[in-house]
N, C-alpha and C positions, 0 to 999 in steps of 0.2 A: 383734371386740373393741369393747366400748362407749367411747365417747368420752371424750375424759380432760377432763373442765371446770376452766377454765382459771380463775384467781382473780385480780382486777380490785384490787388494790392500791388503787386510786385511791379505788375503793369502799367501802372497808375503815372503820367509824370507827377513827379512831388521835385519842385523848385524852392532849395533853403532860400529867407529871405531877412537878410541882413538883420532887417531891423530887431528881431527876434533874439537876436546877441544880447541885446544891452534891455528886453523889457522880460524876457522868460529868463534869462543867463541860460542860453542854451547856443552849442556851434551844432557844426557838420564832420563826420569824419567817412569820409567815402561818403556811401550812401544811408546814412544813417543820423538822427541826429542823436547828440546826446547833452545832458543836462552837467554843465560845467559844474553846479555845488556839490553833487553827488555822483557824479563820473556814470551815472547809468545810463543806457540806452533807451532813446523814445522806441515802441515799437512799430507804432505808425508815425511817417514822415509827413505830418498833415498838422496846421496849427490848431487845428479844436483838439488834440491829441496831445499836445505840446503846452498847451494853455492849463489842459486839464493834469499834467504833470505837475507843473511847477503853483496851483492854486490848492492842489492837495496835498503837495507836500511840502512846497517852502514860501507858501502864502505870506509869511512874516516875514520873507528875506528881503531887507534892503527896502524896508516901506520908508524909513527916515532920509534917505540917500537923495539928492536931488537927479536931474535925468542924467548930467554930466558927471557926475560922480556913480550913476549907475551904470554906463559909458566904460569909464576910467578901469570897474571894478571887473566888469566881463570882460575887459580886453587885459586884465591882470590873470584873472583866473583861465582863460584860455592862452596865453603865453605859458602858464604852470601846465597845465594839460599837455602845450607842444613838446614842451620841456622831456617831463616823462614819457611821453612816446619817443621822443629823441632815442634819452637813452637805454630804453628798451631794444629798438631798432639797431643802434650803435652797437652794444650788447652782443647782437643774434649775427651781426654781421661779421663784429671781430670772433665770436666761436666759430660762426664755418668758414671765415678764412686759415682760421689755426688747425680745424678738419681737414679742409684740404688741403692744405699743405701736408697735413700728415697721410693725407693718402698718396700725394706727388711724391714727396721721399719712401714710402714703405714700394711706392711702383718702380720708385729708382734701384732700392734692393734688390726684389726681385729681378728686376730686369738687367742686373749687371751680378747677378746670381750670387749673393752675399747673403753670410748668415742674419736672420731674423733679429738674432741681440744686438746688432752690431747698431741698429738704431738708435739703443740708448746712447753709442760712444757715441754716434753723431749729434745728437743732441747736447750731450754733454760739449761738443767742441762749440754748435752754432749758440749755446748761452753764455761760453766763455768768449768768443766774436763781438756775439752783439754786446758785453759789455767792457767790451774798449771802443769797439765802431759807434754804436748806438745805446748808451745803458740806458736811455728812458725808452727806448722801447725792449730793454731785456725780458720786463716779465712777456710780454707777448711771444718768445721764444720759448718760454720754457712752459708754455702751457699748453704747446706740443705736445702730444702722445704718441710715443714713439719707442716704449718698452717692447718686450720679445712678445707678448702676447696679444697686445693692441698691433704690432707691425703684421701678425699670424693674423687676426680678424682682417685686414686691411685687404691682405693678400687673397682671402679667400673672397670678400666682396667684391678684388676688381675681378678676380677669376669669375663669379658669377656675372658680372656685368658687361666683361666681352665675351662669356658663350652666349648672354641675349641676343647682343649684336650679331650675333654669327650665324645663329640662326635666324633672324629677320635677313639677311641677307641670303643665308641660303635658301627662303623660301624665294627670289626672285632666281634662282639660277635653271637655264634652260639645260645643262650639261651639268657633268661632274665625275672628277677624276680622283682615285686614291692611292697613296703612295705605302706600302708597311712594308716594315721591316722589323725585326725581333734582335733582344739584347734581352743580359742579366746584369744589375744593380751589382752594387756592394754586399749587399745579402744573400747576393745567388737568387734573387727573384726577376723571372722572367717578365718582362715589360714589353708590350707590343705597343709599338709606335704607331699614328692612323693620323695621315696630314690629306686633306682636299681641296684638290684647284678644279675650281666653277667658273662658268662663264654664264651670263646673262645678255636680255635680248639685243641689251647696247653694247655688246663685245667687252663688259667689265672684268677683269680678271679677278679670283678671291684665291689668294693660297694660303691656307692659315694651316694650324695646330689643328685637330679634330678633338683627340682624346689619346689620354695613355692607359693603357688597359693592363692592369697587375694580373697576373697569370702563376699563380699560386701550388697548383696542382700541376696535369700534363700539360703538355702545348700539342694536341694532336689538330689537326684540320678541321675537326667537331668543333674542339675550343676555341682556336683563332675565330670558326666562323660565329661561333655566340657572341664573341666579343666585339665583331665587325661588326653585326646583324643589332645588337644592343647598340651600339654608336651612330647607326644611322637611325634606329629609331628618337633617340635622345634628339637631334639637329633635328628630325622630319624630313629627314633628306630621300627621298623614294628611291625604289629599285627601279624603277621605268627609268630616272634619269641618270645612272651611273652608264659609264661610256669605258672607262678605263682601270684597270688596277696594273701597277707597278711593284712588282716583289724585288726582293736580293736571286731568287731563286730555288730557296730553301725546300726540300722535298714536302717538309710539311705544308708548307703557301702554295708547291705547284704540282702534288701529285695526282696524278691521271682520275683515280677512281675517288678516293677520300680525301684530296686534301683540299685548303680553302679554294683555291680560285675554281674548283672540279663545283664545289659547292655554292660558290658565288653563280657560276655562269647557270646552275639549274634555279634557284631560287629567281634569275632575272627570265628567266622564259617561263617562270609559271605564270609572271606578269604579264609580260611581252614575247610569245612566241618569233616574233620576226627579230628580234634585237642581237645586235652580234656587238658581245665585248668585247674588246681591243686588251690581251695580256701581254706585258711587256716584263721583259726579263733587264733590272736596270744597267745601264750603258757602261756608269761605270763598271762595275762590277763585271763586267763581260770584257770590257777591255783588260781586267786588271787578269783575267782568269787566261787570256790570250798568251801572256808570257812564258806559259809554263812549257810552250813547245821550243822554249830557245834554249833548255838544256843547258843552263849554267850551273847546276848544282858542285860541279868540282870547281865551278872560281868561286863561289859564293860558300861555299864549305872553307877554304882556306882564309878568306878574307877573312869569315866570324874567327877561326883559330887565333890571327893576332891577336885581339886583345889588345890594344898597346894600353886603354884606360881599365881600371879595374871598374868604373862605372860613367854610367855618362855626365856627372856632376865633377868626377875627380879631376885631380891635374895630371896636365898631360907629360910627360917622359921629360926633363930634363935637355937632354940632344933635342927632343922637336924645338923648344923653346930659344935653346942657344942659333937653332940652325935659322932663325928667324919669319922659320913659316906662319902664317897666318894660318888662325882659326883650324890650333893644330887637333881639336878633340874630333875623335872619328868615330860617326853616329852607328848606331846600333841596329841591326836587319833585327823585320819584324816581320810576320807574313802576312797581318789582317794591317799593316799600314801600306797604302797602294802606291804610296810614293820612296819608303823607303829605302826599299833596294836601290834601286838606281842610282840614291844620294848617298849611298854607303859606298859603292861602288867607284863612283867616281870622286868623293873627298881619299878614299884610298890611294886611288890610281896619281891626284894630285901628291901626297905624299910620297908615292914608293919611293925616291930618294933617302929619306929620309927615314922610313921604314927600313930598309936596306943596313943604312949604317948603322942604328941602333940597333939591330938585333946582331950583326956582326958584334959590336960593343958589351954587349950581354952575351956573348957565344950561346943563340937560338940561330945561328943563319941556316945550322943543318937541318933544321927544326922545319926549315919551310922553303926549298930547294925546288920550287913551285915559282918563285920570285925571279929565276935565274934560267928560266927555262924557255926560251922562245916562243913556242907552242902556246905552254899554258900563259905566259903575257899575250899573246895576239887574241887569244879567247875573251882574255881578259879584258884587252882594247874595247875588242869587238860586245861585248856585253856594256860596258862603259855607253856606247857610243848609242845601240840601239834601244836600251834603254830610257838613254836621256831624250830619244825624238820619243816614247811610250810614255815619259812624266808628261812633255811638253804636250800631249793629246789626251792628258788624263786633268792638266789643271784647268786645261781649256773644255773638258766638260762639266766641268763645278760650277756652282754658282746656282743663284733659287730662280724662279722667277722665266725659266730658259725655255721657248718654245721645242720641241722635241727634231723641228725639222733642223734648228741651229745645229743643236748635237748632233745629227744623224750626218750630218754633209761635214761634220769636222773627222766625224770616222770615215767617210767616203773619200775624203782627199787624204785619208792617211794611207788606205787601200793602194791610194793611186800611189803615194810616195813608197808604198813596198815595192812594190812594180817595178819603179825606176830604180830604187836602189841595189835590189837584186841585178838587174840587166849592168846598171856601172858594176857592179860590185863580181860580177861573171868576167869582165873588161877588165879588173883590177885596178878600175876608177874609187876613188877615195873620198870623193868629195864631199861626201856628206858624214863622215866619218873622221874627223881627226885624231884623234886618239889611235885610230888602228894605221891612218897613214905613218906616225911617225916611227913605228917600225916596218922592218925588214918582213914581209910576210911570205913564209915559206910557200912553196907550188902547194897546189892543192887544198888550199886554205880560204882562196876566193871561192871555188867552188862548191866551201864545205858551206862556209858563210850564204852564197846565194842560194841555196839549196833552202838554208835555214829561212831566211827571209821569207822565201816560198812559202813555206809550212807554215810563217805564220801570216801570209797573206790569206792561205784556205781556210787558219783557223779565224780567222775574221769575218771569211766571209759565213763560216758554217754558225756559229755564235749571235752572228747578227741579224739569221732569219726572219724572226718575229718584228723586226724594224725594216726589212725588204719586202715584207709583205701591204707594207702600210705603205712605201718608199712615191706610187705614183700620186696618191691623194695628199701626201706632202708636197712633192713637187707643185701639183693642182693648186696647192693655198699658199704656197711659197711666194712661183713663180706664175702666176696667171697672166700676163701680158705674151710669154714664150713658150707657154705648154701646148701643144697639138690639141686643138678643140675635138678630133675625131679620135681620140683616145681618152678624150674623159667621160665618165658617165654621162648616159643620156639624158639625164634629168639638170645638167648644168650646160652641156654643147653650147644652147644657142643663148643663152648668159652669156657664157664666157667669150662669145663670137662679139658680142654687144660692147663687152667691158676693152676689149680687146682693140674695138675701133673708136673708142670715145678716149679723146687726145687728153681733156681734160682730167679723166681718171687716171692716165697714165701717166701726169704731172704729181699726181696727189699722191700717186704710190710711190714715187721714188724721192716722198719728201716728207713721208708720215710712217708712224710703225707700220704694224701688220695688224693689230688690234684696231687699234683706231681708221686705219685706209678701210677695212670691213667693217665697223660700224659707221662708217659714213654712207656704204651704200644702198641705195633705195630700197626697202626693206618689200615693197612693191615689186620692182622690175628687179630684184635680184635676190629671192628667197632661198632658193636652195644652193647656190653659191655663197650668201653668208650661213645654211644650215652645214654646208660641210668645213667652212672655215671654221666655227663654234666647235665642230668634231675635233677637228686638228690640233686648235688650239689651247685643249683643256687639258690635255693629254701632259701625264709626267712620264718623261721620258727619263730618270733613273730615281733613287731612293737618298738622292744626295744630301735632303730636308732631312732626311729620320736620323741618316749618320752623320750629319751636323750635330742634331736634336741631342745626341744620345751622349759626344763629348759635352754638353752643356748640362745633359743628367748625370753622369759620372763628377762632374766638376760640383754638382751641387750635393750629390748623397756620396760626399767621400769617407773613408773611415774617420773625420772628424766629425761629419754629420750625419753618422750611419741611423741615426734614430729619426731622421725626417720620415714620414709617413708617407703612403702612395700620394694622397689626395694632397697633401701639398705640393709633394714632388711635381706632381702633375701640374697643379695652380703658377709653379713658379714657369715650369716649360711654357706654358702659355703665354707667359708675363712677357720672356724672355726671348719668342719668335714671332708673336704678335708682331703686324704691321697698322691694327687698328689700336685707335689711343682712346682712354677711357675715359667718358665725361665726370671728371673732377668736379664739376660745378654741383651736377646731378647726385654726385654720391654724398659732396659735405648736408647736403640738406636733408638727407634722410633722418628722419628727426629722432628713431633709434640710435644712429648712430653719433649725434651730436657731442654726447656728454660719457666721457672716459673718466675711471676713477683714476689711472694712470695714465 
């Protein structure tokens, strides 16, 4: 028996036709018609179907009616139909506009790290607003959901709805680079920080939040790596394409036999026996550790002895105040803040006058006969002076987003300026030192100073290893127009010979970034000159993400809010460094989450 083919209804054109309004009372609504006396749906769109609706069930309707009054009567009863889909429609659209709104204010919370309840005070102010600005549209203010535990769901949807993102995104990433560093909360629980910058094959940059991973028990090398090793599975982020990891330097993150990176780099060659990761010890954090060869501990012992505030909110001494100095409060030395010495240092050295007489005034001067002493002021100067060029190469390494060759060539010009200040400073050239010129400096004191410089030019350069090993393949992606083609590897030479004499690219480079100039180039004639720019440029070159990260977690789980849990803790970090914005539109229509009892 041949096959009986079967007929696709759905297939079918079915064309509504007018006339059918005013002799069945029947409209269209999409693609479907339906019977205006009883609101139901024809199920076939076809008039033998529609004929046979309306003669078996309202065969009596409207027999007395002439054709014009049957006319009048369909185009009544379908106005009542538009009507109520109106405001059903109207309805659905002012709830997910008042949804999403409440997800835009609960992502304003989170993103500006404010506590959860604080939603309802804003609510409460935008209903007392809108009823002086607008009170006919006040109820539509207050039917906002924006209590502590609607604000907590809010947060934890958009947190699931940018790790989707982040993960579709890191399935297109050719590279990828991770940055940790380790801190303890308000409860003394260890928190490992995990942020990754990806590049993809159009030279796209992603540096986002990864994951903050609670660490409850030990933090040994084992642990960090479970925790790292869980996090890239969660994203699907592979070990074939990890390229780099950036620690503080921590014994546990970089020891030899057991600790994470010892176990990172075997885990990535059981993948890939050829792959060579790139471990970078962060910039700042190397810089900041550089200082400790300048041997100030007896000016910086004395200086904490003043005291002139009993805290750093108090008011300050009476005499500072009359003597008319400005911004007489003198900050407080800390040793895990990287900038504060120097700025202790020198708001001191601006005041010694003023220091001076006030403790004379309070009979302390004998107290600190350190103040009056030639020697230990020129130390003084001289700590003042070298420090503040050490802030000024420490704020110029911050910042997110920073190709690693940037930072590395602002530590290489500071190498050069020891150099030079050492050789003035042998001359008993001052120039780059105020503070130390305007005193008298005893014989013997240039040479103790450039001696000092030395020391810590070596320790620069010894510290900075792991960034001089990398130093010619940044130049290579830096500066490709001026690099020596018979010093770069063999597999980019005659690229780079190419790129070198084509006038045109060498307009575009000195008028586009460095991301963008490589992904514009021929991905054909010029492969492995953008594979090793993708190398270069994914690379974090310090931890300055995580020690941002970490003031924005202390600010949120403070002993006011010590009961915040990991997982929001986490939810808000994300909220809070995210640079991708969460579709609002997508989230009010979720039809679970439409309807709040609060």
């Amino acid at each position: 028996m041949s096959a009986v083919k079967k007929r696709k209804i759905d297939s079918e054109c079915r064309v509504f036709n007018t006339e059918w309004t005013s002799k069945y009372f029947v409209t269209h609504v999409g693609s479907k018609a339906v019977c205006l006396i009883c609101q139901n749906a024809i199920s076939v769109f076809k008039e033998y179907n529609i004929k046979r609706h309306f003669s078996t069930k309202h065969a009596n309707y409207a027999t007395n009616l002439s054709s014009q009054e049957r006319e009048q009567r369909a185009l009544k009863l379908s106005s009542d139909l538009t009507a109520r889909q109106n405001i059903f429609v109207k309805q659905t659209a002012i709830q997910e506009t008042v949804t999403k709104v409440s997800y835009m204010l609960a992502h304003k919370i989170a993103k500006h790290s404010r506590s959860f309840s604080e939603g309802e005070f804003l609510k409460d102010c935008m209903v007392e607003t809108a009823g002086i600005l607008c009170p006919d549209n006040k109820s539509q203010f207050e039917k906002i959901s924006l209590s502590r535990r609607t604000v907590t769901r809010r947060v934890e949807v958009i947190d699931e709805e940018l790790s989707d993102k982040l993960i579709k995104r890191a399935a297109d990433l050719t590279y990828f680079s991770i940055a940790l560093d380790e801190s303890t909360d308000i409860k003394d629980t260890a928190q490992l920080l995990i942020f990754i910058r990806g590049i993809n094959d159009g030279f796209e940059i992603v540096e986002e939040f990864l994951a903050m991973e609670s660490m409850r028990g030990t933090t040994r090398g084992c642990d960090l790596y479970e925790c790292v090793s869980g996090c890239l599975e969660k994203f699907n982020l592979p070990w074939t394409k990890l390229l780099n990891v950036t620690t503080d330097g921590s014994p546990n993150l970089t020891g030899k036999n057991v600790g994470l990176l010892r176990r990172i780099q075997d885990r990535v060659k059981d993948d890939n026996p050829n792959s060579d990761l790139i471990f970078l010890h962060c910039i700042i954090h190397q810089e900041s550790l550089c200082k400790s060869v300048l041997q100030l501990d007896h000016v910086t012992k004395t200086v904490v002895k003043l005291k002139l505030n009993p805290g750093p909110r108090a008011q300050p001494p009476p005499l500072l105040e009359e003597s008319g100095a400005e911004h007489t409060d003198v900050l407080y030395h800390s040793n895990v803040r990287w900038l504060s010495l120097g700025k202790v240092l020198h708001r001191v050295w601006e005041l010694r006058g003023e220091i001076m007489t006030f403790l004379g005034n309070v009979g302390k001067a004998d107290e600190f006969t350190e103040l009056q002493d030639l020697d230990w002021m020129c130390d003084f100067a001289f700590g003042v002076d070298v420090l503040s060029h050490l802030n000024d190469l420490n704020v110029k390494l911050q910042g997110k987003n920073a190709f690693v060759h940037e930072l590395y060539s602002h530590v290489t010009a500071f190498k050069a300026k020891l150099i030079l200040f050492s050789r003035q400073m042998s001359n008993k050239s001052f120039t780059h030192f105020p503070m130390l010129a305007t005193l008298n400096v005893p014989p013997g004191h240039t040479d103790r100073y450039s001696a000092t410089l030395t020391h810590l030019h070596t320790e620069f350069n010894r510290r900075f290893a792991d960034f001089e090993k990398i130093e010619p393949e940044l130049e290579l992606v830096s500066t490709p127009f001026s690099f020596d083609s018979e010093k770069a590897p063999p597999d980019v030479q005659l690229e780079l010979i190419d790129i070198q004499c084509d006038l045109s690219l060498k307009e575009k480079f000195s008028t586009s970034t460095l991301d963008s100039f490589y992904g514009s180039l021929n991905e054909t004639q010029f492969p492995n000159l953008r594979r090793h720019a993708r190398r270069m440029l994914v690379l974090f070159g310090s931890t300055y993400v995580c020690e941002q990260t970490f003031s924005v977690m202390n600010y949120n789980k403070s002993r006011y809010r010590s009961r915040l849990t990991d997982e929001h803790l986490s939810s808000v970090l994300r909220i809070a460094t995210t640079q991708m914005t969460p579709d609002f539109d997508e989230l009010a229509k979720g039809g679970d989450r439409l309807h709040c009892s609060h």
